[in-house]
N, C-alpha and C positions, 0 to 999 in steps of 0.2 A: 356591447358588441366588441370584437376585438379587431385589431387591427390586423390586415393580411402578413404584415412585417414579422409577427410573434411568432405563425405556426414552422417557417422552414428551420429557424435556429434552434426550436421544440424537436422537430422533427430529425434537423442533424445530431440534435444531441441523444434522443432517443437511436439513430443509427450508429453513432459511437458506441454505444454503450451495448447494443446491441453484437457489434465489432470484439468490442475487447471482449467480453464474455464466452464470444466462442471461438477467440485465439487463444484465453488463460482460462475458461472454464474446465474444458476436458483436461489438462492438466494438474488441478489439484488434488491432492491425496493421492497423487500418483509416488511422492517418497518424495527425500529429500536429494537436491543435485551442488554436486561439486562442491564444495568450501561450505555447505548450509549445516553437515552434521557439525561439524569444529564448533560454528558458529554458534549452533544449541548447545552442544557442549558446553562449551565456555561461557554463557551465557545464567548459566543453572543457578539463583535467588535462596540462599539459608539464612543470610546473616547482614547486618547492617554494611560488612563493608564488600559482601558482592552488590551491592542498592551502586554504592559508593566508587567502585569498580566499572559499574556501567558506564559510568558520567567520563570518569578521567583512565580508563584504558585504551589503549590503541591499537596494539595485536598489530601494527603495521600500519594500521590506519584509523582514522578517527571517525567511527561512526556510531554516535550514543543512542541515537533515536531508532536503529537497527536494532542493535543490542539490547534498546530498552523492549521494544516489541518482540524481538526472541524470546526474552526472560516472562513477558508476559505471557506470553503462548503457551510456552513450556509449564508454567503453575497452571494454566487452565485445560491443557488439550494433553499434558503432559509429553509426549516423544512422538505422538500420532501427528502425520505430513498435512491431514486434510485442512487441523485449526492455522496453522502455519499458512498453507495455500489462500485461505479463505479472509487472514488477513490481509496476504499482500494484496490479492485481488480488491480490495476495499480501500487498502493505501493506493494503489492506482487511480481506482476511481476520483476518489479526492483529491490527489494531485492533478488529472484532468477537468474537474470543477476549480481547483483553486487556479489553472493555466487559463480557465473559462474567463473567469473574474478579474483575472490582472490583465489578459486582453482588452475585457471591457470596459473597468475601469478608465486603462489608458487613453479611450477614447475606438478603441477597435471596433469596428462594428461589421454586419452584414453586406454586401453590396447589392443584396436584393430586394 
């Protein structure tokens, strides 16, 4: 049997999720916005040292784990917005499961 404590944090998390998908769901594969073409652009994998370019470019700023996921995108979805869209939406999600875990980790809990 389980304890009544389990189902609201089930239940809230099930509502988040619920939440973001249909804040950024209807927008995927709607195209790419502002800075995101560049950003595929520039991002485009032929040769060991675009791999190597990822890591240590900064274009202005330093964001490798962007850039590594552009470049992944772009070999699999090729210039199409939708495989783009459908990753961010998945890097969201896990950032709010790992925002989950380091709450409760810390000791965070329910007050219900």
């Amino acid at each position: 049997m389980t304890s009544g404590r389990a189902a609201p944090p089930l239940v809230a998390a099930l509502m988040l999720l619920t939440i973001l998908i249909a804040i950024y769901g209807p927008g995927i594969g709607k195209g790419f916005v502002k800075d995101d073409v560049v950003w595929v652009g520039a991002n485009h994998v032929t040769s060991w040292a675009d791999v190597r370019a990822l890591v240590f470019r900064t274009d202005g700023f330093y964001r490798p784990v962007v850039a590594t996921t552009f470049a992944l995108d772009r070999a699999v979805y090729g210039l199409a917005p939708f495989g783009f869209g459908v990753t961010n939406l998945i890097l969201l999600l896990l950032g709010a499961c790992a925002l989950a875990f380091l709450a409760m980790s810390l000791g965070l809990r329910s007050t219900t």
